[in-house]
C-alpha positions in Angstrom: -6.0 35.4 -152.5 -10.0 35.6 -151.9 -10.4 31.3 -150.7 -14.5 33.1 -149.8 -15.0 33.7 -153.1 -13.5 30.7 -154.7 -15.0 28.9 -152.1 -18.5 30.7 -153.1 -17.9 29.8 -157.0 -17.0 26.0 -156.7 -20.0 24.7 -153.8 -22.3 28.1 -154.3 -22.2 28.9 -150.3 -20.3 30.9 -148.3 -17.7 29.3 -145.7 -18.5 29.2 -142.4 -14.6 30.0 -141.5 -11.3 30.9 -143.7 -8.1 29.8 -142.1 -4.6 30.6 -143.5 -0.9 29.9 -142.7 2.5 30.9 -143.8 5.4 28.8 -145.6 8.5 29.2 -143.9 12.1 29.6 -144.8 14.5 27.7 -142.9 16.8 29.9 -141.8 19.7 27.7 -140.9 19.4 23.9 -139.2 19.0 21.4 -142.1 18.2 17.2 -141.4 18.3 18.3 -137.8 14.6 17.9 -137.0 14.3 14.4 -137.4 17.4 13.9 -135.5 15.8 15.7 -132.5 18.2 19.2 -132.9 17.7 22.0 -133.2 15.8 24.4 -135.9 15.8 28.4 -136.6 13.0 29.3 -139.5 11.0 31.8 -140.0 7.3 32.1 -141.3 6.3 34.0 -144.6 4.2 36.9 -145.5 3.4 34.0 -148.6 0.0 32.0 -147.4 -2.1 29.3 -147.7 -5.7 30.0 -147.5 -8.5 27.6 -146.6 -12.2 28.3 -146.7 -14.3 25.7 -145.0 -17.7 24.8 -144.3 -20.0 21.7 -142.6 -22.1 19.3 -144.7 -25.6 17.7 -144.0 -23.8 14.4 -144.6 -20.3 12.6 -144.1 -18.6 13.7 -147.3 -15.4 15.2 -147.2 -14.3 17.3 -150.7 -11.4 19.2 -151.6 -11.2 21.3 -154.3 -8.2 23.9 -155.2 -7.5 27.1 -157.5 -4.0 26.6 -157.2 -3.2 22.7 -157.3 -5.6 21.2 -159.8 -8.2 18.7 -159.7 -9.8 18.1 -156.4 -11.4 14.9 -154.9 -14.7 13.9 -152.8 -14.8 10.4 -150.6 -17.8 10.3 -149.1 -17.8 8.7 -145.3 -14.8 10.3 -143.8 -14.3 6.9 -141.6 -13.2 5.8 -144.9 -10.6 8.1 -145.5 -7.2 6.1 -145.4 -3.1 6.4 -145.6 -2.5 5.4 -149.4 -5.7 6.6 -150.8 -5.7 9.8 -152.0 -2.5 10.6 -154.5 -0.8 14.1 -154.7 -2.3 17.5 -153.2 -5.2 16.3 -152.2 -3.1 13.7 -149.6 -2.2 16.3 -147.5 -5.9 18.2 -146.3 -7.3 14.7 -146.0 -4.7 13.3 -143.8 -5.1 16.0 -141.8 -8.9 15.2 -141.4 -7.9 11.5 -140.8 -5.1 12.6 -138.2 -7.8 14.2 -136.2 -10.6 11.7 -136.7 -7.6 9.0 -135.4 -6.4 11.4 -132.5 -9.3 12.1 -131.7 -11.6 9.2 -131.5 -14.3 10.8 -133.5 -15.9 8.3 -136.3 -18.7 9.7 -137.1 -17.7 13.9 -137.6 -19.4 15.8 -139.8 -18.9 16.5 -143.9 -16.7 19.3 -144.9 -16.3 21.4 -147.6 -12.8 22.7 -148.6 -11.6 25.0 -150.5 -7.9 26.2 -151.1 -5.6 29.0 -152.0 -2.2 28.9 -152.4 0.3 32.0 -152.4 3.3 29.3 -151.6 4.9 27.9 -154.4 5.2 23.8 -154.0 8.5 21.7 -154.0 10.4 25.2 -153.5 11.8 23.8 -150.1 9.8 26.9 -148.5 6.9 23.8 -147.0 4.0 24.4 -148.9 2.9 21.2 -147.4 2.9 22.6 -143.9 1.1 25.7 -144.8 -1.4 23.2 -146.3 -2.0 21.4 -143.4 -2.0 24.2 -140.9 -4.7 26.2 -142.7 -6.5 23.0 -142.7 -6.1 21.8 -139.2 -7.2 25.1 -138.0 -10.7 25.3 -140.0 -11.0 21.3 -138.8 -10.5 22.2 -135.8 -13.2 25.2 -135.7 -15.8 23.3 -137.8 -16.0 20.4 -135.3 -15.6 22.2 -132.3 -11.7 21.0 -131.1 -10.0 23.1 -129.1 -6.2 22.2 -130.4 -2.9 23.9 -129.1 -0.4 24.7 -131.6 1.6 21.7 -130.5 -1.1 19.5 -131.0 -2.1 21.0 -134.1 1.9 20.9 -135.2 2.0 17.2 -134.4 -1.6 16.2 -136.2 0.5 17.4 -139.2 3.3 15.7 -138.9 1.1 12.4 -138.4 -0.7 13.5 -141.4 2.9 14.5 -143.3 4.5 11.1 -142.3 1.8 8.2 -142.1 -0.6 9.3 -144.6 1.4 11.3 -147.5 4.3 8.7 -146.4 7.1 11.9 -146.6 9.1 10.7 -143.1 9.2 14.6 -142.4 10.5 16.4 -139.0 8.6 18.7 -136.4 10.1 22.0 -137.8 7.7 23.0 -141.2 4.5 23.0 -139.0 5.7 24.6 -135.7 7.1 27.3 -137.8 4.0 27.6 -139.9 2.0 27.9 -136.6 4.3 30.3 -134.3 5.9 32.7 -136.6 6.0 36.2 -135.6 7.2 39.6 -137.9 11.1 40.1 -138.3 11.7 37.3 -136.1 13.0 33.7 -136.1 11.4 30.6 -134.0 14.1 28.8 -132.2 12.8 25.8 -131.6 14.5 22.5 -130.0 13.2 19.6 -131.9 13.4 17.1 -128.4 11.6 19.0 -126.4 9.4 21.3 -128.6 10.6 24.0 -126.2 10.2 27.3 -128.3 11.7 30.9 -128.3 11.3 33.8 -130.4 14.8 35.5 -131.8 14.4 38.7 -133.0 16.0 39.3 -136.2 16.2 43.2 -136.2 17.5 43.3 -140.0 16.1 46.8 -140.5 17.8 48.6 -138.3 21.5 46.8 -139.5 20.3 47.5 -142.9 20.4 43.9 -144.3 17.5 42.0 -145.9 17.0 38.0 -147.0 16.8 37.2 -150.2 15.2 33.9 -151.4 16.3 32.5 -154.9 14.0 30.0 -156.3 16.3 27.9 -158.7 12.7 26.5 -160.3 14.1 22.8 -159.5 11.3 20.7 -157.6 12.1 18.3 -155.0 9.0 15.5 -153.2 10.2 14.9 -149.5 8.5 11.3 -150.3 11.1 10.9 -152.6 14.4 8.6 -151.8 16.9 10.7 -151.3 15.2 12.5 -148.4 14.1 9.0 -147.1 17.6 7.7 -147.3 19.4 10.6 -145.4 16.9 10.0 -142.8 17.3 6.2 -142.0 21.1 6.8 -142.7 20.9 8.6 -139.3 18.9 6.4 -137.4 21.2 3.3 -138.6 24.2 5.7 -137.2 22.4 6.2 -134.0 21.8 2.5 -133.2 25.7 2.1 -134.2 26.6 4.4 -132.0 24.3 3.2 -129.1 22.5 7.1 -128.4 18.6 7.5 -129.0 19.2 10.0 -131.5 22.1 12.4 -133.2 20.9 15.1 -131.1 22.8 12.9 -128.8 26.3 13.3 -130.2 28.6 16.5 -130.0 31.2 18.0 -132.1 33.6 16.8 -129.4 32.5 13.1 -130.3 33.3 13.5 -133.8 37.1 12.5 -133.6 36.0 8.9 -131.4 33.6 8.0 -134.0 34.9 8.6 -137.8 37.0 5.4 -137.0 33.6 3.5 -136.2 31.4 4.3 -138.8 32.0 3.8 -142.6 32.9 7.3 -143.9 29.6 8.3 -146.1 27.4 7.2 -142.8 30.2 9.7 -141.1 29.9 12.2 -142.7 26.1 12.7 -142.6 26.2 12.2 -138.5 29.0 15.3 -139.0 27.0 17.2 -140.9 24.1 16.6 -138.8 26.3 17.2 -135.2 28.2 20.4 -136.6 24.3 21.7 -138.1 23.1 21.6 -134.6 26.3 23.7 -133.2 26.1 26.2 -135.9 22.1 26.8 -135.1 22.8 27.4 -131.5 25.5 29.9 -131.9 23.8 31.8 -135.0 21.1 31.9 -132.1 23.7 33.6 -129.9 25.1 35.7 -132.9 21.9 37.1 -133.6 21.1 38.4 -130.0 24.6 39.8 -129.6 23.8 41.7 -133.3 26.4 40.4 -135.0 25.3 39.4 -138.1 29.1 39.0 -140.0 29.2 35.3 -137.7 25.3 35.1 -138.4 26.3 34.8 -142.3 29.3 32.9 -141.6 27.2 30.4 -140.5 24.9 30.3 -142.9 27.9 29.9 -145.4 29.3 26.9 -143.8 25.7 25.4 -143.4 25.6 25.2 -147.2 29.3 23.7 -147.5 28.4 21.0 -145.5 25.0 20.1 -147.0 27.1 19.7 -150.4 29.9 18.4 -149.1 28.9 15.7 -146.3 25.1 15.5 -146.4 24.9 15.7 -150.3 21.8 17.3 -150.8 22.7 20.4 -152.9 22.2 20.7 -157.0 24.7 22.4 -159.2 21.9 24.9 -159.0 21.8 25.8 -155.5 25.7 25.7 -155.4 25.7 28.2 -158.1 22.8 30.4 -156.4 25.5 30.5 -153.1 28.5 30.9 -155.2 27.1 33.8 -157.3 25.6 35.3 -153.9 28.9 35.4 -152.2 31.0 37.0 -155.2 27.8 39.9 -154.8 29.1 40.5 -151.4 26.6 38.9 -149.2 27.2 38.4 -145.4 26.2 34.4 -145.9 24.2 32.1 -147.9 22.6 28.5 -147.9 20.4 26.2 -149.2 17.0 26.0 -147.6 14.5 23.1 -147.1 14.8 19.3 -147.7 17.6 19.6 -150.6 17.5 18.1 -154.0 16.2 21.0 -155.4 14.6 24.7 -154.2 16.1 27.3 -152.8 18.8 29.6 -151.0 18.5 32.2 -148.5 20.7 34.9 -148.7 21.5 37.7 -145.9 23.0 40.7 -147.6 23.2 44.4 -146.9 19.9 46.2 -148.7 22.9 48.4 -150.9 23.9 45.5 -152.4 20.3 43.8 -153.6 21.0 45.1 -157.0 24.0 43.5 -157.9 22.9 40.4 -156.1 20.2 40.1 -158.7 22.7 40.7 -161.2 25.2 38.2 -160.1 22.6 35.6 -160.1 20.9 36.2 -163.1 24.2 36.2 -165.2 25.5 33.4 -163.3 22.6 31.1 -164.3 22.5 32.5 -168.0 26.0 31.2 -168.5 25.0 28.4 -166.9 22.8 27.5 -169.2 20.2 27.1 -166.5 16.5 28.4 -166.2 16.7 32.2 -164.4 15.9 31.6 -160.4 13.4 33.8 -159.1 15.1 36.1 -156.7 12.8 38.0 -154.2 13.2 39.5 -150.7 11.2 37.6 -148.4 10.0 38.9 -145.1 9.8 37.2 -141.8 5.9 37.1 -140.8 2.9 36.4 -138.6 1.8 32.5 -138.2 -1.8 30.9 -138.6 -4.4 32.2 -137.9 -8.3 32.4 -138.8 -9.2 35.2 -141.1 -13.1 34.9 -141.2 
């Protein structure tokens, strides 16, 4: 990626500041976010770049190498949720997130150009890598001093209110904080962080990401449905959110709720659980439970949440039969990709099993790559 030089080519200037930020890769803790659980992803060495520069007017312009057509609206005041369609949604809600938070009608025009190593609708947040990179050259442009939770939240706003995808806390937080081989534990109530070390070199395993090519929209319905499926359970079950209910609770309640609304509280109550003790697995270095739970994960976002494809099942299934310790689905669901821990030995025949699987299949072949845990945002120039 070179954003300066792209940058250079489409408004013949140089930035005044690059920003990037990572994707992320959920490691396990699916649909909790919203529900105010708990979370364990990882950031990318993949980025999203973002070169940036002021304007002698109020126009705000987008343009992208890696999206497509960009767009110009000139009087930034103007910007507003519903306007732009697309790519270009997400770095201006940003801009309107912080003009709104803010109080600040009257900021300076920006230039923006972007970059994009992160593939979108992969379930690896492309859209929070977007908006982090963004909020960061925003921020230095017109002079905000933003924390990362502030920053993390402006996205969110921009994510839920302006793109209208009814998205969690998770994508942007792990976008912002990510450190190398190393998970961010965050708790989705509190926005309470901690760094878990990972140390897969020294037990010889590695995670592998397999890109099954299918393309989900977190705008979409069937994200949008899960979601207010667990906020109607929540009211029905009189607790502020499903972070609120425990495995223990699971018994009381399957007589109270109709069974599909059931099972995605179980799903969502048994996620939590399993992030906490992967959490504890992973600092007592036993990764054969850490996989294990990753498995299960999986099972129940096909079984009781629903969100797998044939795809993704097969990506697990084929996985497994190579030997791997554990693997899952990652990201929104309804398309994207699994995460797979697996001893390095065994990479080979991993790609193999997958490959073959997805010939006979009859589907498209998934792009299977070893992804490495990495640093978070950050400006670059």
């Amino acid at each position: 990626m070179d954003s300066a030089s792209g940058f250079a080519k489409s408004y013949g200037r140089a930035p005044d500041v690059v920003w990037s930020a990572p994707g992320r890769v959920n490691l396990i803790g699916e649909h909790t976010d919203y529900n105010g659980g708990f979370v364990l992803p990882f950031a990318l060495a993949e980025r999203t770049a973002v070169a940036a520069a002021r304007r002698g007017d109020d126009t705000i312009t987008v343009t992208s190498a890696s999206y497509g057509a960009g767009v110009a609206i000139t009087g930034l005041g103007r910007v507003v949720p519903g306007q732009a369609a697309g790519w270009p949604a997400y770095p201006l809600g940003v801009a309107w997130a912080i003009a709104r938070d803010h109080s600040l009608p009257r900021l300076p025009g920006v230039d923006l150009f972007i970059d994009s190593e992160v593939p979108a609708g992969a379930g690896l947040s492309s859209s929070a890598a977007l908006e982090m990179a963004v909020g960061g050259a925003l921020a230095d442009l017109w002079d905000l001093d933003l924390t990362a939770p502030e920053l993390a939240r402006l996205g969110q706003r921009a994510e839920n209110e302006f793109v209208g995808a009814p998205t969690g806390i998770m994508d942007q937080y792990a976008s912002l904080l990510g450190q190398p081989d190393a998970a961010v534990f965050l708790d989705c109530r509190s926005l309470e962080t901690r760094i878990v070390p990972l140390r897969l070199g020294p037990a010889g395993l590695a995670l592998v990401l397999a890109d099954t090519g299918e393309r989900h929209a977190h705008a979409a319905g069937g994200y949008a449905a899960r979601r207010a499926s667990c906020e109607k359970a929540a009211r029905e079950l009189g607790v502020p959110a499903l972070r609120d209910v425990h495995t223990a609770d699971l018994p009381r309640i399957e007589g109270v709720l109709d069974d599909e609304t059931f099972r995605r509280v179980r799903h969502v109550v048994t996620e939590d659980a399993r992030v906490e003790a992967t959490v504890a697995a992973l600092q007592a270095g036993a990764m054969k439970t850490v996989g294990r739970h990753l498995t299960a994960s999986h099972r129940s976002m096909r079984d009781d949440y629903e969100i797998t494809t044939p795809a993704l099942d097969l990506a697990v299934e084929a996985a497994l039969a190579a030997g791997a310790l554990g693997a899952r689905m990652t990201g929104g669901g309804f398309g994207g990709s699994t995460i797979t821990l697996i001893d390095v030995h065994r990479l080979p025949a991993l790609v193999s099993a997958i490959g073959d699987a997805f010939a006979a299949a009859g589907f498209a072949p998934a792009r299977v790559t070893t992804v490495t845990p990495a640093n978070g945002a950050h400006r670059d120039a």
